[in-house]
MMTF fields as JSON, N, C-alpha, C and O atoms, coordinates in Angstrom:
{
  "mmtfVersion": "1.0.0",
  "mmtfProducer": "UNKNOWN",
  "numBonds": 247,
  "numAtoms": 248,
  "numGroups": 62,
  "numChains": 1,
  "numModels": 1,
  "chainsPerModel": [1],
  "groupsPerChain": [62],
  "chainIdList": ["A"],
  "bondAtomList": [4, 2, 8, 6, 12, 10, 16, 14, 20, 18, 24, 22, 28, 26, 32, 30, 36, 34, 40, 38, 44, 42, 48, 46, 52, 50, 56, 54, 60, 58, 64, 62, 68, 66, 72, 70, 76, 74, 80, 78, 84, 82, 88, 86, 92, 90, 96, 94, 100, 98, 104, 102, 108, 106, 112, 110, 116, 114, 120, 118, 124, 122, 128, 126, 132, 130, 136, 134, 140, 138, 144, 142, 148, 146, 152, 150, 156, 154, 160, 158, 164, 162, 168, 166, 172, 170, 176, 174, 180, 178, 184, 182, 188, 186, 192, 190, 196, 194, 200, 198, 204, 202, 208, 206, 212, 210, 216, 214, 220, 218, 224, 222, 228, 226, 232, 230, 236, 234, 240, 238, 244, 242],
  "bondOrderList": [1, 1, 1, 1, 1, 1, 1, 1, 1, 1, 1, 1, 1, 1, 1, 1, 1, 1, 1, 1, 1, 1, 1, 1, 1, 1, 1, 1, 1, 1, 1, 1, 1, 1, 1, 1, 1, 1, 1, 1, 1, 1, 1, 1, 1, 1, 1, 1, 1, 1, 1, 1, 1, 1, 1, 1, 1, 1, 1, 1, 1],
  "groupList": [{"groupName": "UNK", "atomNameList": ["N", "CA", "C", "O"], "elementList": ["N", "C", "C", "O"], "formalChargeList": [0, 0, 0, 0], "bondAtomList": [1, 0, 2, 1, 3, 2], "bondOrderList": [1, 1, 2], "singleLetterCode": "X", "chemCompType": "L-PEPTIDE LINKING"}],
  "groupTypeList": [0, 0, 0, 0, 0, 0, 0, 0, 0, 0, 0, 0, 0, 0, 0, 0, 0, 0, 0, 0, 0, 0, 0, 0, 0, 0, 0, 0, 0, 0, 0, 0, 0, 0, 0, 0, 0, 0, 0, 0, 0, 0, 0, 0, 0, 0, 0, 0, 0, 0, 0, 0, 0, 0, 0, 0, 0, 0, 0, 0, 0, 0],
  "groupIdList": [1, 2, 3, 4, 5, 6, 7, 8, 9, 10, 11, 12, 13, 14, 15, 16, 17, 18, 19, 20, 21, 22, 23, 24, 25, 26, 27, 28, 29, 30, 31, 32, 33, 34, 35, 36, 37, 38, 39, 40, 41, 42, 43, 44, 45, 46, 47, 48, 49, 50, 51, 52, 53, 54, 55, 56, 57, 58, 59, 60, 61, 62],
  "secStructList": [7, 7, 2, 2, 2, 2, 2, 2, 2, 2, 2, 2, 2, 2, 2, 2, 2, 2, 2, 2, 2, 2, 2, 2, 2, 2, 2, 2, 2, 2, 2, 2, 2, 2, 2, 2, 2, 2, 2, 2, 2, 2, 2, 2, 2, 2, 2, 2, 2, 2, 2, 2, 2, 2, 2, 2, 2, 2, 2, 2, 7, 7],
  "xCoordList": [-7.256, -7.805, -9.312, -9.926, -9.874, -11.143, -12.201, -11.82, -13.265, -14.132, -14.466, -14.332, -14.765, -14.929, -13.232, -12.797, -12.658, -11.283, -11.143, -10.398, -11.688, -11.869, -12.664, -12.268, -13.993, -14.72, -13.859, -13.231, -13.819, -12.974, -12.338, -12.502, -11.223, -10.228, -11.03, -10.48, -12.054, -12.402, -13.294, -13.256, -14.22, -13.976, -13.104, -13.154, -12.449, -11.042, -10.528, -10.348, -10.335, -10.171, -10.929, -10.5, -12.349, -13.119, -13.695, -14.632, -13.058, -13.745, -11.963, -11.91, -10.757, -9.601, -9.587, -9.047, -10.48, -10.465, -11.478, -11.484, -12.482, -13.488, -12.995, -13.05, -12.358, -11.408, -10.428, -10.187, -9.741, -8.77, -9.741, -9.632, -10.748, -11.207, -11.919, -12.024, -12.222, -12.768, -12.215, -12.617, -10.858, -9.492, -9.37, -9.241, -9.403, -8.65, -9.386, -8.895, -10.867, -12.279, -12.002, -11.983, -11.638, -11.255, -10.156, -10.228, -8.911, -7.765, -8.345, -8.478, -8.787, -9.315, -10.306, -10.312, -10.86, -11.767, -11.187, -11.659, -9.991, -9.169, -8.139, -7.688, -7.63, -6.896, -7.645, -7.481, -8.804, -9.892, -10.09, -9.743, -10.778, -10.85, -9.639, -9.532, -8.595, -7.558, -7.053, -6.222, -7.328, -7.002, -7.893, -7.561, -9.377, -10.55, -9.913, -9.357, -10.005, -9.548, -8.219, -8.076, -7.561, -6.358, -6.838, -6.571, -7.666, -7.764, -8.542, -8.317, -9.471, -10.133, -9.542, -9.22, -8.875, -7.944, -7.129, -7.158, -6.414, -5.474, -6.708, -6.788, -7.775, -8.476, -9.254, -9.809, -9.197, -9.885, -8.684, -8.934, -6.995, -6.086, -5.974, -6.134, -5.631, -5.863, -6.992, -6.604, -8.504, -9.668, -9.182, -9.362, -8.468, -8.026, -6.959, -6.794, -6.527, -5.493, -5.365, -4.336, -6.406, -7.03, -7.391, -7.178, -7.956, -9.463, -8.241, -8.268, -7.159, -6.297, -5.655, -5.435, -5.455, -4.967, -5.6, -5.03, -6.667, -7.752, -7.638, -7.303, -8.126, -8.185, -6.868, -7.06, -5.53, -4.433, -4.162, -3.665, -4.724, -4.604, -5.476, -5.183, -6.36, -7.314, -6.992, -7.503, -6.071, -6.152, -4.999, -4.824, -4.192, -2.396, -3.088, -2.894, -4.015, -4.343, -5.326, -5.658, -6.008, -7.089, -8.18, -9.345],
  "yCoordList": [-51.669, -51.96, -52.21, -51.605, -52.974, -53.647, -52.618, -51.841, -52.555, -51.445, -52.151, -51.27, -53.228, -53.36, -53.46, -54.593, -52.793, -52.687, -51.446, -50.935, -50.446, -48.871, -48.619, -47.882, -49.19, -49.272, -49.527, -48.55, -50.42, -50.906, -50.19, -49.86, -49.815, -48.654, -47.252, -46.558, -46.728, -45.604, -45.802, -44.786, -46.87, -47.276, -47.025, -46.147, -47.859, -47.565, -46.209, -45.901, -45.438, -44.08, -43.148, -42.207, -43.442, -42.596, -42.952, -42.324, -44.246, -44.911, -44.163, -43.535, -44.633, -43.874, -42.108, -41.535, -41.743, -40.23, -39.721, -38.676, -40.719, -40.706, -40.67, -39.867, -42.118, -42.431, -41.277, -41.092, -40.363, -39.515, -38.368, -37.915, -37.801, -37.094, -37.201, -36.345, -38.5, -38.735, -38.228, -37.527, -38.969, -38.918, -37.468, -37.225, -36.46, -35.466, -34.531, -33.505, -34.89, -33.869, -34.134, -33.198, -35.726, -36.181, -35.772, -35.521, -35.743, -34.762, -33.52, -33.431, -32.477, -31.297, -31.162, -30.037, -31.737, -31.86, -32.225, -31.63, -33.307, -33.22, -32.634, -33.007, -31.295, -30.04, -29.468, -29.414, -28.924, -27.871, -27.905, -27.028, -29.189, -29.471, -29.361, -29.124, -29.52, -29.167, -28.015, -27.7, -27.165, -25.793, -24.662, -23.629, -25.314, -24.878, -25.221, -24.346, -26.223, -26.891, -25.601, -24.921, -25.849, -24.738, -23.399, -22.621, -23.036, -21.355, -21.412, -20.56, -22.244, -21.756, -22.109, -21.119, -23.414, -22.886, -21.813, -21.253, -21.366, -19.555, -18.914, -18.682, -18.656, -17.975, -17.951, -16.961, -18.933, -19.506, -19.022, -18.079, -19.402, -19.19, -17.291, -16.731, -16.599, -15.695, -14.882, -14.001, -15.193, -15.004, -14.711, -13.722, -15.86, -16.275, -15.035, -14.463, -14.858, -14.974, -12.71, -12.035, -12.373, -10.814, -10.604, -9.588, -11.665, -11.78, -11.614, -10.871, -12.604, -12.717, -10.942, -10.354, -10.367, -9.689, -8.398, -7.491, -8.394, -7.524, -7.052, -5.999, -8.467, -8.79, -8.406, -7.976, -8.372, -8.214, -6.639, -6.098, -6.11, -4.906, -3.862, -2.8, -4.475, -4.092, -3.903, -3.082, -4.783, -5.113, -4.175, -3.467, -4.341, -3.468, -2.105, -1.377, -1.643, 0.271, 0.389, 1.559, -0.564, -0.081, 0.048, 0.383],
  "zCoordList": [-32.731, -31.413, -31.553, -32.431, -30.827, -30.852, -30.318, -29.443, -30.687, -30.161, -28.375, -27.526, -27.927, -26.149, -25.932, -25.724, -25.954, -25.564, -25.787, -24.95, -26.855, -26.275, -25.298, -24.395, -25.263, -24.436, -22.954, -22.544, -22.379, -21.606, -20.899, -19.724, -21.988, -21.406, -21.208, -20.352, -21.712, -21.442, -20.267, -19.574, -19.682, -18.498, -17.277, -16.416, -17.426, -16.969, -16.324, -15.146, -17.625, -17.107, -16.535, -15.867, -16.843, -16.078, -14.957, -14.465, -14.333, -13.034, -12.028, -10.97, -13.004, -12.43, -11.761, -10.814, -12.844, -12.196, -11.395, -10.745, -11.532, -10.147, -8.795, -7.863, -9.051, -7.389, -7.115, -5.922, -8.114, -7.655, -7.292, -6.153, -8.173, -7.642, -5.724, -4.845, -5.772, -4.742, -3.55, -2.621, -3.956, -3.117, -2.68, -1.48, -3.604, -3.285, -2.661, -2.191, -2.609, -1.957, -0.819, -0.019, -0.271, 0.807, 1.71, 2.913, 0.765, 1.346, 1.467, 2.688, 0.978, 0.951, 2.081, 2.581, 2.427, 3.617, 4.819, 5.788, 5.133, 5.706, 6.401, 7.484, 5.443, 5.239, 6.333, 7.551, 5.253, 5.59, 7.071, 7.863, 7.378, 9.392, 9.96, 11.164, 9.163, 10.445, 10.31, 11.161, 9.38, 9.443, 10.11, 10.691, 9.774, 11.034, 12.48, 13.143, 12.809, 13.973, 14.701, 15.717, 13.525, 14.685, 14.685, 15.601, 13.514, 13.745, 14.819, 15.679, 15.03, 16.266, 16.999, 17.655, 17.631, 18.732, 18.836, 19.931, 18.018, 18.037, 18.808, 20.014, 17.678, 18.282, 19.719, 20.194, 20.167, 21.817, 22.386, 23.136, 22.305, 22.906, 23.219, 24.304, 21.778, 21.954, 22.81, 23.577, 22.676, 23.53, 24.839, 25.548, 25.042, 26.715, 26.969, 28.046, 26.187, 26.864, 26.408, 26.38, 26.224, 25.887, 27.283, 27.945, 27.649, 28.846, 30.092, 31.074, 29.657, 31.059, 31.028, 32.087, 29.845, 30.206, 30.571, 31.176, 30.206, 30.726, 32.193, 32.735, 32.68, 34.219, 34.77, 35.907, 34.438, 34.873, 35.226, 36.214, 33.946, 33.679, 34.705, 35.255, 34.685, 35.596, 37.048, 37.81, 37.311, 38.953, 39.249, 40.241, 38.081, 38.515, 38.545, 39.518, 37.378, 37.182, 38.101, 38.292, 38.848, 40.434, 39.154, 39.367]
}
C-alpha cells in the first residue's frame, strides 16, 4: 500500500470518529434535556400537587 493511501485512510478514520463522536455528545445532550425537562416537571407536578394538598388538609382539620 502506498504511503498517501495510508495517509488517506488514516484521514478517513479520524475525521469518521470525529463525526461519531460529535454525534453522540449530541445525542447525550439531547437525552440529558429531556431527562432534565421531565424531572422538573415531576418535580413542579409533585410541588403542586403537596401545596394542593396542604391547603386541602388544612381546610378539612379547621
Amino acid at each position: 500500500m502506498y504511503e498517501w493511501q495510508q495517509e488517506q485512510r488514516r484521514a478517513w478514520k479520524w475525521r469518521r470518529w470525529r463525526e461519531d463522536a460529535a454525534e453522540g455528545f449530541w445525542i447525550g445532550t439531547v437525552l440529558a434535556v429531556r431527562f432534565l425537562t421531565v424531572a422538573v416537571m415531576l418535580g413542579v407536578s409533585c410541588g403542586i400537587a403537596w401545596r394542593v394538598a396542604q391547603i386541602v388538609a388544612a381546610a378539612l382539620g379547621g
